[in-house]
LUMNUVO-497886 format. One record per residue (C-alpha): residue number from 0; x, y, z. Coordinates in pm, 1 decimal. Each point is the difference from the previous one (the first is absolute). Example, Ala and Ser with C-alpha at 12.3 -4.5 7.8 and 13.67 -1.06 7.14 Angstrom:
<atoms>
ATOM   i       px       py       pz
ATOM   0   1230.0   -450.0    780.0
ATOM   1    137.0    344.0    -66.0
</atoms>
This chain:
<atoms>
ATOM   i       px       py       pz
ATOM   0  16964.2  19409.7  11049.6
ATOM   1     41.0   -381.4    139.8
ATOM   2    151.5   -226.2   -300.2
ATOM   3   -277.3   -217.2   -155.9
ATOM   4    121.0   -401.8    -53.7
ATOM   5   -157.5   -122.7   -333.5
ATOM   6    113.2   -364.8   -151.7
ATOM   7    -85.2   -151.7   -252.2
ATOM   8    -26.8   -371.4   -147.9
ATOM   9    -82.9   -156.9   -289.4
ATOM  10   -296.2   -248.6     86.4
ATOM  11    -21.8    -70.8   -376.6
ATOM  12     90.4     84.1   -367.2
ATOM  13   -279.9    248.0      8.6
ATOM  14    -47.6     23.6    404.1
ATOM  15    137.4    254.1    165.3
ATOM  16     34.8     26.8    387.4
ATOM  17     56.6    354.4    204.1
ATOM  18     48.1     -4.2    398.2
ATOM  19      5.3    325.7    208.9
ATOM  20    100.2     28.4    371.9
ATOM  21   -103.4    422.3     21.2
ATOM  22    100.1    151.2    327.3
ATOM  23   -197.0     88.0    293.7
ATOM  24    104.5    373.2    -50.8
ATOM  25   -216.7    -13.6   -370.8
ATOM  26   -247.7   -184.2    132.9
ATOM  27    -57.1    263.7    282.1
ATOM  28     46.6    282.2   -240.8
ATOM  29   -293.6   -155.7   -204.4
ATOM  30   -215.1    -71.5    281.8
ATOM  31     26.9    363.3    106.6
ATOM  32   -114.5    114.8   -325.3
ATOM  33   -315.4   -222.8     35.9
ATOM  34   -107.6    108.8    289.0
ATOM  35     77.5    357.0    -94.3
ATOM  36   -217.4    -71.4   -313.4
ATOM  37   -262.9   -198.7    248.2
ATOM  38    -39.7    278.6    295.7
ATOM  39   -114.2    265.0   -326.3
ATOM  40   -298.9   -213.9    -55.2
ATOM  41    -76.3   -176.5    361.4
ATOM  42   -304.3    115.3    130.8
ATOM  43    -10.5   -104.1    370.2
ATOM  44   -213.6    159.4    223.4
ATOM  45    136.7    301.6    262.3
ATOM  46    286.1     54.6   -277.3
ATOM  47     65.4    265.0   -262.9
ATOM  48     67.2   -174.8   -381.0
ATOM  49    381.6     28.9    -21.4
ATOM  50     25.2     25.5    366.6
ATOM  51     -5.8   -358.8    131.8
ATOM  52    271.2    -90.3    217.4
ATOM  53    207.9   -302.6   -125.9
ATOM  54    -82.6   -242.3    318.0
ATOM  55   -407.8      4.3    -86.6
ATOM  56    118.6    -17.7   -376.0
ATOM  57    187.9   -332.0     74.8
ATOM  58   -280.1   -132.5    259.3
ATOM  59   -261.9     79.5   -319.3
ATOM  60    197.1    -76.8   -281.1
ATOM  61    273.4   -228.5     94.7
ATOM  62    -57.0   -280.7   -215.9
ATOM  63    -99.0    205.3   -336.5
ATOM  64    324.4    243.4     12.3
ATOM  65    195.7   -310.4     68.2
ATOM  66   -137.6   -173.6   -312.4
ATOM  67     49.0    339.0   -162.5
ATOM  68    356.2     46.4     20.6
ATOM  69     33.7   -365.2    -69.4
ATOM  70   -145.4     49.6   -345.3
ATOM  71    161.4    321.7   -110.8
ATOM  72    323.4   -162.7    144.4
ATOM  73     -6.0   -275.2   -235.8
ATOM  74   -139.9    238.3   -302.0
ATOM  75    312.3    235.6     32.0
ATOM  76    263.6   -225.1     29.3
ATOM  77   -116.9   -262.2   -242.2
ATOM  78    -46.6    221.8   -278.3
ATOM  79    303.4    200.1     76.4
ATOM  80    216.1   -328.1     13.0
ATOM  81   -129.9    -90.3   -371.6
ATOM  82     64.4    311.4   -121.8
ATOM  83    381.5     22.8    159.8
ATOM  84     44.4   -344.6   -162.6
ATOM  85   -182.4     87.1   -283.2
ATOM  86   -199.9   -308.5    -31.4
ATOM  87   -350.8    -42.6    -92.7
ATOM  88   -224.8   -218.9    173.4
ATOM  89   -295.9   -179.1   -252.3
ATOM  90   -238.7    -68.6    288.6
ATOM  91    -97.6    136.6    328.3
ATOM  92    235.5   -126.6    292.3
ATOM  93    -91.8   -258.3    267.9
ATOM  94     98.5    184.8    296.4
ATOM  95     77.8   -176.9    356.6
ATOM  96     59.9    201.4    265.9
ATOM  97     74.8   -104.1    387.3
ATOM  98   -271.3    321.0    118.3
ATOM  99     56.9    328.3    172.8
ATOM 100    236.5    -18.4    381.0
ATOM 101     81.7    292.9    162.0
ATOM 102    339.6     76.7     22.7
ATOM 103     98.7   -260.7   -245.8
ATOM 104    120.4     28.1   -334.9
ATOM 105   -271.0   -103.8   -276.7
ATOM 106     45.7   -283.8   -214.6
ATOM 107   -156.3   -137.7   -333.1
ATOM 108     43.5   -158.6   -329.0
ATOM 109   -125.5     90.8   -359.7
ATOM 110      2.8   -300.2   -249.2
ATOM 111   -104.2     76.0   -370.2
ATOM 112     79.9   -131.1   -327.6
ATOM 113    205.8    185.5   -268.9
ATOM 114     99.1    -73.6   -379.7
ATOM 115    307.0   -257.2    -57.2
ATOM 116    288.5    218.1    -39.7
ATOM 117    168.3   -196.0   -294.3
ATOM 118    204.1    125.7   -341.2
ATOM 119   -188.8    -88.0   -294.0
ATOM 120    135.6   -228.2   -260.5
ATOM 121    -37.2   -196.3   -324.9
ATOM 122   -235.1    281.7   -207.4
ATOM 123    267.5     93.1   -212.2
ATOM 124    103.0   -156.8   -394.9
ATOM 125   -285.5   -269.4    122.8
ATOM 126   -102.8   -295.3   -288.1
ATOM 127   -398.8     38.9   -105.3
ATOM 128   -219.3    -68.9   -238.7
ATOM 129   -268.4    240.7   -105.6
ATOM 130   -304.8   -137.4   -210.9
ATOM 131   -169.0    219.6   -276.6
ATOM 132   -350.3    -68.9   -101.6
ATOM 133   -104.6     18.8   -376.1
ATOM 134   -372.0     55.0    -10.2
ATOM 135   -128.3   -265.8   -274.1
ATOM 136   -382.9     33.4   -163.8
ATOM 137    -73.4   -298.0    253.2
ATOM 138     34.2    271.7    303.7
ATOM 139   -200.1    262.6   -208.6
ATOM 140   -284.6   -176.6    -68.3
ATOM 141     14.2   -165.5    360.4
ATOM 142      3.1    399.2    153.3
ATOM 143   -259.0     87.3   -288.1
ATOM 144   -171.6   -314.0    182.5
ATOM 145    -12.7    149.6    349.0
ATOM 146   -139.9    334.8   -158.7
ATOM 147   -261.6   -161.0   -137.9
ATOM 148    -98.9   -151.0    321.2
ATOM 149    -97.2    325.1    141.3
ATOM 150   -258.3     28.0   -262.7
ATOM 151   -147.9   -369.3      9.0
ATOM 152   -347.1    -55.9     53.1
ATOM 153   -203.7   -221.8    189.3
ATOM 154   -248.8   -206.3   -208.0
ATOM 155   -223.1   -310.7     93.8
ATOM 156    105.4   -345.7   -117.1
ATOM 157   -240.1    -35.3   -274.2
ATOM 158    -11.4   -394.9     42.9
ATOM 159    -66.0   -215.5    297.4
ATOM 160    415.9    -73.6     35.8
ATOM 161    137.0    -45.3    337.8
ATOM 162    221.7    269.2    196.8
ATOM 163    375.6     -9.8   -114.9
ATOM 164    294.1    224.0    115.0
ATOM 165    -79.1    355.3    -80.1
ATOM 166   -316.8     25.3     50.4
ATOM 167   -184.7    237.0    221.3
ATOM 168   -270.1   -209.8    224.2
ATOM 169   -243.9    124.7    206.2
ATOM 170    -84.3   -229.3    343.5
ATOM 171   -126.8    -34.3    276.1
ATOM 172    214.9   -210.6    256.5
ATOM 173    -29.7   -103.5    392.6
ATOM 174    284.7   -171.9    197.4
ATOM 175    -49.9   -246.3    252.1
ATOM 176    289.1   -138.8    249.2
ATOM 177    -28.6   -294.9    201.5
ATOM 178   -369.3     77.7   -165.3
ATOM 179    -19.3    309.7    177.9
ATOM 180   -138.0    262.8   -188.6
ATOM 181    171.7    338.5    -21.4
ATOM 182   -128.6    345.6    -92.3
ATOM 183    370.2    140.7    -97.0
ATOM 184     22.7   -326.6   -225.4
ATOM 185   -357.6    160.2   -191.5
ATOM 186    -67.8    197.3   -306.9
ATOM 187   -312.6     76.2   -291.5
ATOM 188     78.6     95.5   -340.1
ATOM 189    421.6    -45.5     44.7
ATOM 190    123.7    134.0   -319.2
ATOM 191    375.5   -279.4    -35.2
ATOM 192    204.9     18.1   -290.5
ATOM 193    106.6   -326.5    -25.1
ATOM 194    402.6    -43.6     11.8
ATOM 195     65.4    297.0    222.3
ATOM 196     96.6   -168.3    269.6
ATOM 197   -216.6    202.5    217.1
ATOM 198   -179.1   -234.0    234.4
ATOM 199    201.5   -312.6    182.0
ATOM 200    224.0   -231.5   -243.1
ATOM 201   -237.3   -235.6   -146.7
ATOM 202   -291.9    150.1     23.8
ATOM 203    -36.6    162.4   -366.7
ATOM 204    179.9   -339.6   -145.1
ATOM 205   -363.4   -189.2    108.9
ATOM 206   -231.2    274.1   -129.1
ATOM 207    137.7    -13.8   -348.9
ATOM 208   -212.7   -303.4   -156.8
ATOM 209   -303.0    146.8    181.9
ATOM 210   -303.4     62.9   -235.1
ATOM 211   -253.2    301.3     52.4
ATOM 212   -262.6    -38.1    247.3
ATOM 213    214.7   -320.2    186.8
ATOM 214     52.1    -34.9    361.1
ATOM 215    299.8   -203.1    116.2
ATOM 216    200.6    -54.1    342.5
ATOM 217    347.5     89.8    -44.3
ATOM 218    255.8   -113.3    320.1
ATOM 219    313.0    226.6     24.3
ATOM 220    302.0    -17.1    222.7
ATOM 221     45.4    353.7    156.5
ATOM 222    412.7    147.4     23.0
ATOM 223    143.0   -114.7    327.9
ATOM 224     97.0    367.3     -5.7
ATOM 225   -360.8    146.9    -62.5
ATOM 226    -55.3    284.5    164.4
ATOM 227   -300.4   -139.5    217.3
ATOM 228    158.7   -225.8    243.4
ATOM 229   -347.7   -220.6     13.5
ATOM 230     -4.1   -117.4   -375.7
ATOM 231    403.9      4.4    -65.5
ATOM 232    118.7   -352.9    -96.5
ATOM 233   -393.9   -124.3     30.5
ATOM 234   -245.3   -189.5   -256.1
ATOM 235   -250.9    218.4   -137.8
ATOM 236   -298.2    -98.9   -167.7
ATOM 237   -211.6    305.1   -259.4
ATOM 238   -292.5    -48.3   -137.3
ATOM 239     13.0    207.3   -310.5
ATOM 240   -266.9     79.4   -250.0
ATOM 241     92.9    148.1   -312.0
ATOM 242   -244.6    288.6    -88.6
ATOM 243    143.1    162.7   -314.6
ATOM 244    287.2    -64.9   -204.8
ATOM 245    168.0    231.0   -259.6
ATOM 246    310.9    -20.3   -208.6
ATOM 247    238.8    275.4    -76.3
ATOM 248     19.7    146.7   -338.8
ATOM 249    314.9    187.7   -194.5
ATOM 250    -35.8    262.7   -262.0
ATOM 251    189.3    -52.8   -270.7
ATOM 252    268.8    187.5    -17.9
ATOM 253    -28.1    183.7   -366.0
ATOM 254    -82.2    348.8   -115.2
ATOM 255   -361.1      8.7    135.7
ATOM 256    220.4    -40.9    359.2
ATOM 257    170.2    307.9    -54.8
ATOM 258   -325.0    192.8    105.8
ATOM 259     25.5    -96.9    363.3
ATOM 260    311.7    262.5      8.7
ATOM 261    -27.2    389.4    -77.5
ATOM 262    418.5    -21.5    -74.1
ATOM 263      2.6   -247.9   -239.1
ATOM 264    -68.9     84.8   -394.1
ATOM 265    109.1   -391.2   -112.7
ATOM 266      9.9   -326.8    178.5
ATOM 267    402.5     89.8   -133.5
ATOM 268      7.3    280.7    247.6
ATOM 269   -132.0   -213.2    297.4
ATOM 270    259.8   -282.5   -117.7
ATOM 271    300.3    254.2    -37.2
ATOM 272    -63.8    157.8    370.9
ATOM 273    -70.1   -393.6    154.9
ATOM 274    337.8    -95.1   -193.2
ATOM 275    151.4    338.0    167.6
ATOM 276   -153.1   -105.0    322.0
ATOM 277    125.7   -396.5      5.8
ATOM 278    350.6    153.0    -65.7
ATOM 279     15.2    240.3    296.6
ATOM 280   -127.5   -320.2    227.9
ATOM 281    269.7   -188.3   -178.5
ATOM 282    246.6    235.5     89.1
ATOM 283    -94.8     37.1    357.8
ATOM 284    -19.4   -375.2     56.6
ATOM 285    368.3    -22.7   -156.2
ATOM 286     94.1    270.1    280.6
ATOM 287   -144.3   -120.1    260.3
ATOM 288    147.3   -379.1    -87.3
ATOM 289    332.5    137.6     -9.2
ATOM 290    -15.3    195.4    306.0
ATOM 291   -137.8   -322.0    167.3
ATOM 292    322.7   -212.8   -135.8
ATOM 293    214.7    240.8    117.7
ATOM 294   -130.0     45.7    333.1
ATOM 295     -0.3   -371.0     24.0
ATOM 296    385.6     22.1   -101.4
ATOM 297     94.7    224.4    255.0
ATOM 298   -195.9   -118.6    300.7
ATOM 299    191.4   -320.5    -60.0
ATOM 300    302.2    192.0     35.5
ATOM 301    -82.6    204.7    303.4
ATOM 302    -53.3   -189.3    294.8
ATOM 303   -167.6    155.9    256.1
ATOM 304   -277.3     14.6    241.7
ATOM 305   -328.0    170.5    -12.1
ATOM 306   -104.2    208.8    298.6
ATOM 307   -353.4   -203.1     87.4
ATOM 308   -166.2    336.7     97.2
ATOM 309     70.7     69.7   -373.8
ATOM 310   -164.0   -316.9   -122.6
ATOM 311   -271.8     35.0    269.0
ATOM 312   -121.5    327.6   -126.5
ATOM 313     11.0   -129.2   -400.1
ATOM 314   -169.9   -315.4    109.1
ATOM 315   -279.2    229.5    120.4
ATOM 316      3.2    256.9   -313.9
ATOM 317    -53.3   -307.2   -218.7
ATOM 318   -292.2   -122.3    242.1
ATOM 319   -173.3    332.8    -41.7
ATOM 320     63.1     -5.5   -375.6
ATOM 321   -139.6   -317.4    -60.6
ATOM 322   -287.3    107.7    286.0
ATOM 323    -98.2    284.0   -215.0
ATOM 324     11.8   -200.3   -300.1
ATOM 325   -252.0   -242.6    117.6
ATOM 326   -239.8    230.3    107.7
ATOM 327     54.4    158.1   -361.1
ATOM 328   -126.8   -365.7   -129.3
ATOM 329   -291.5     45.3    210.7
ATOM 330     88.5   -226.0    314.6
ATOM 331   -113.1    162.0    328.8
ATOM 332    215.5    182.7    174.9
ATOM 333     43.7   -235.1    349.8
ATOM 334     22.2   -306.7   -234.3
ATOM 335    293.0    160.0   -199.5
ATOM 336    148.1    120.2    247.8
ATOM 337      1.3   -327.5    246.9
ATOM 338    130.1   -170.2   -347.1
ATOM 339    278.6    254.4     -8.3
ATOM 340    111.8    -76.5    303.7
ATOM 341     41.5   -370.1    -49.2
ATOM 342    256.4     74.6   -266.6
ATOM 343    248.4    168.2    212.3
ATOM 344    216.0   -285.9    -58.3
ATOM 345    -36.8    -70.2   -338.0
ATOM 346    131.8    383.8    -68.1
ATOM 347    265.5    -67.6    222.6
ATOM 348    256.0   -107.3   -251.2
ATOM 349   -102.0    235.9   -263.1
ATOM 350     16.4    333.2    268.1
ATOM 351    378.4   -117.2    103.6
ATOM 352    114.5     -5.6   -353.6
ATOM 353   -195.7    370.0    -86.5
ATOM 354    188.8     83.1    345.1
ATOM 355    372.4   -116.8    -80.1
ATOM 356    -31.8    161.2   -361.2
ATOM 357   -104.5    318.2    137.6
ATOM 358    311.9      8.5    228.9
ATOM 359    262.1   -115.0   -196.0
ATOM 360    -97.9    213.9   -300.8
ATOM 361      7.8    271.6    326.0
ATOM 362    341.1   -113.5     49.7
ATOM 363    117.5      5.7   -351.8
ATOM 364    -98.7    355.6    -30.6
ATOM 365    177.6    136.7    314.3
ATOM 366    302.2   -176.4   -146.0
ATOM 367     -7.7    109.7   -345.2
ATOM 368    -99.2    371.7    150.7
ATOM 369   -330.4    -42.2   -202.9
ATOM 370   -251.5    313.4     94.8
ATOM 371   -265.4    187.3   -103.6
ATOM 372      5.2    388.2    -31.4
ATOM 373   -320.1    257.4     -4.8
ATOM 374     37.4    -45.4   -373.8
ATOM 375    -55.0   -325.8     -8.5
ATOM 376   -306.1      2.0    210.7
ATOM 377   -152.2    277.6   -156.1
ATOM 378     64.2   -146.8   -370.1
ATOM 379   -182.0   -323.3    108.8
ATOM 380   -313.3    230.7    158.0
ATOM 381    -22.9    169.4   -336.6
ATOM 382     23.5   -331.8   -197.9
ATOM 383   -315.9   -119.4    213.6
ATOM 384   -203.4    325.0    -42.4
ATOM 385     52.3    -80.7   -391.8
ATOM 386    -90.3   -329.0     -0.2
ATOM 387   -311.4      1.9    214.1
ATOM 388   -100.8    332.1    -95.6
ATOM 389     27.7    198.0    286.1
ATOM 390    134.4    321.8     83.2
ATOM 391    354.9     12.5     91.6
ATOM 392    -39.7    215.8    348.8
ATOM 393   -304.9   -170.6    132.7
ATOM 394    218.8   -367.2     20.7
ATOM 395    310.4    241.9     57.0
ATOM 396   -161.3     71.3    330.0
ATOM 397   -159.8   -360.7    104.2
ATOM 398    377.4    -93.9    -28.3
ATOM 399     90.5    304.7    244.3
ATOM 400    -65.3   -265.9    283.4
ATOM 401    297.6    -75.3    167.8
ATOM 402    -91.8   -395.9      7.4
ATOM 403   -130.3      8.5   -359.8
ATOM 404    328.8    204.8   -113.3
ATOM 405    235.3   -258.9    159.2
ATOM 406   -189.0   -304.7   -164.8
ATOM 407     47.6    132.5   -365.4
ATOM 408    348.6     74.9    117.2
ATOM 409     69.0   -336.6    127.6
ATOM 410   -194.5    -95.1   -313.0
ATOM 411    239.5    190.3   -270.3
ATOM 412    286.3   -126.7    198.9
ATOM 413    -92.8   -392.6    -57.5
ATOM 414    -89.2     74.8   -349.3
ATOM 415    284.8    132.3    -66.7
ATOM 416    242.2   -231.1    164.7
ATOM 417   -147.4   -247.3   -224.3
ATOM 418     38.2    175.4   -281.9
ATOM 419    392.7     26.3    140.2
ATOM 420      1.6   -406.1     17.2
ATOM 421   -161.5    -51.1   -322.4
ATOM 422    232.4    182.3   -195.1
ATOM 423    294.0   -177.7    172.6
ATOM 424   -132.7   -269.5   -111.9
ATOM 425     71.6   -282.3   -249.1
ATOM 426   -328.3    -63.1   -187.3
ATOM 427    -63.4   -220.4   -253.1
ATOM 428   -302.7     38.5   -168.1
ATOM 429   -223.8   -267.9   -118.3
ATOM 430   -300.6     28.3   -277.1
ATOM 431   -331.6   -123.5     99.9
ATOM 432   -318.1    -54.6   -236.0
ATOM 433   -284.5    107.6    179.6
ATOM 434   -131.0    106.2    323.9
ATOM 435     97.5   -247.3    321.7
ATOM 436   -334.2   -132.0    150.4
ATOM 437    172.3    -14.4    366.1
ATOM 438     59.4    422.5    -10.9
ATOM 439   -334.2     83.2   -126.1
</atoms>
């Protein structure tokens, strides 16, 4: 077998750069086994399958075997040249090739990007504070609050006051541009609770003062990033007629309450399992604000660069997220999803920094040896059978996946590597009375 030349350069950080020059006598050998594999299934007339002679093979087929052996050319030896080297490519190479000469070596190039290969540093003995939360009777009564709103009622305003934030309104509205009239722009009986923020800024800010019965033109100044190119950054005028208005009413939250709950005996009960449940959100916000400072820590320690395939393909998981969410809320699906796509760069920062964590917590592990064994796996399937419920072998074998099995590997593995980190770490701890607004 002819010697294969393979080079390769670094075009970047995370760029990698393979060239081949593969002799004539492999390129042959290939292009015989095409043709062998072509002549079983040629169907030409006045010939036996299988018994094609090579000449009417090459007059027929010429140009196909020749692309052939071109492709399973550049299969072999590029994946065989990653795996000798052992690197692995994040993205799908961007071959060039010179095309197919007989009797003349073959020659291409495979560029792809790879992970930074860099030694991790500055996660060990690190400074950081970590805030605890003490739940007061302020953030009781506030959650008590937010109960009770599942319960309100809607009631009609008993006097002839106007509309004020809060209230539920029922309209009727038509938009005009450039006084244009436009069906999308149109609705009857519009049910708007007023201070949801659910029609363009501004908008629900004029209806409040609005009496029942009233008609009133309202101008607006659409988003210059709405997701209907005609009315973004334009001057809208509505003409809205308010049809109904109701306000919202709480129960009080007292013994009668209690009744709204089969698990409850006392309004004590319902306040000892709220208090129980503010403390577990207390202690998962303090988690996750630690793990956020250290992360921050570290990344300023570590510098690196992210592969952009990487950030490309979290940029795109957080479009779909937030795609999905919208259509949750009720927005159609093309309008979410053209609105979606307009924040590809606003995710842009956030997906690098999700990226560069997940790699240098990657790196930290394979330095520190940090794994995860069968055990370890199958202790976290059993611990979320018991805590949803569900039997042990049925999510047992939805994990049997190879893909899903890797990701709560790769999962375990972060999780624990920050657990690793944390306990190296110096943490001073710091008392806080009541619940932070900003991680509700």
């Amino acid at each position: 077998m002819s010697e294969v030349a393979i080079k390769m350069e670094e075009i970047s950080l995370v760029k990698k750069k393979l060239s081949f020059e593969i002799p004539w006598s492999e390129v042959k050998e290939e292009l015989d086994v095409v043709y062998r594999d072509v002549g079983k299934k040629a169907k030409i007339k006045g010939f036996r399958p299988g018994k094609v002679p090579r000449k009417v093979l090459e007059n027929n087929f010429k140009d196909h075997a020749q692309e052939e052996t071109i492709t399973n050319i550049i299969n072999k030896y590029y994946w065989q040249a990653l795996e000798d080297k052992g690197i692995m490519a994040l993205s799908r190479p961007d071959i060039t090739q010179d095309g197919f000469k007989e009797n003349t070596n073959f020659s291409f190039t495979a560029s792809f990007e790879t992970e930074q290969d860099f030694e991790p540093k500055g996660y060990s003995g690190i400074e950081v504070e970590k805030e605890e939360m003490q739940i007061t009777e302020s953030d009781l009564v506030n959650r008590l609050k937010e109960i009770g709103q599942m319960f309100a009622t809607m009631e009609e305003i008993k006097d002839d006051r106007a509309a004020i934030m809060g209230d539920y309104v029922t309209i009727d509205f038509a938009g005009s541009l450039d006084g244009v009239d436009y069906q999308e722009l149109k609705a009857d009986n519009h049910l708007l609770e007023l201070g949801s923020k659910s029609f363009i800024p501004g908008f629900e800010e004029q209806v409040v003062g609005m009496k029942n019965g009233e008609t009133l033109d309202i101008k607006v100044k659409f988003p210059e990033d709405y997701h209907e190119k005609k009315f973004a950054g334009k001057d809208v005028i509505f003409t809205v007629t308010i049809k109904d208005i109701k306000e919202k009413k709480l129960p009080e939250i007292n013994e009668n309450f209690i009744k709204n709950f089969d698990k409850y005996n006392s309004l004590d009960d319902l306040k000892n399992d709220v208090r129980k449940s503010l403390e577990q959100d207390c202690q998962r916000l303090t988690e996750t604000n630690l793990q956020n400072k250290i992360m921050e820590i570290i990344l300023k320690e570590n510098d690196f660069e992210a592969p952009p395939s990487l950030i490309e393909k979290q940029i795109f998981y957080m479009m779909a997220d937030t795609q999905k969410r919208m259509t949750s809320a009720g927005m159609d699906e093309t309008g979410a999803m053209e609105l979606s796509f307009k924040m590809h760069d606003k995710f842009k920062e956030e997906a690098q920094k999700v990226v560069k964590s997940f790699l240098l917590l990657k790196k930290i592990a394979q330095k520190e040896a940090i794994g995860v064994e069968e055990a370890d796996l199958d202790q976290h399937i059993r611990g979320l059978a018991e805590k949803h419920g569900r039997d042990y072998e049925q999510i047992r074998t939805a994990f049997d996946k190879e893909e899903r099995r890797d990701n709560l590997k790769t999962e375990l593995i972060q999780k624990k590597t920050f657990d690793f980190i944390e306990q190296k770490a110096n943490i001073k701890v710091i008392k806080k009375i009541g619940i932070a607004v900003e991680g509700k």
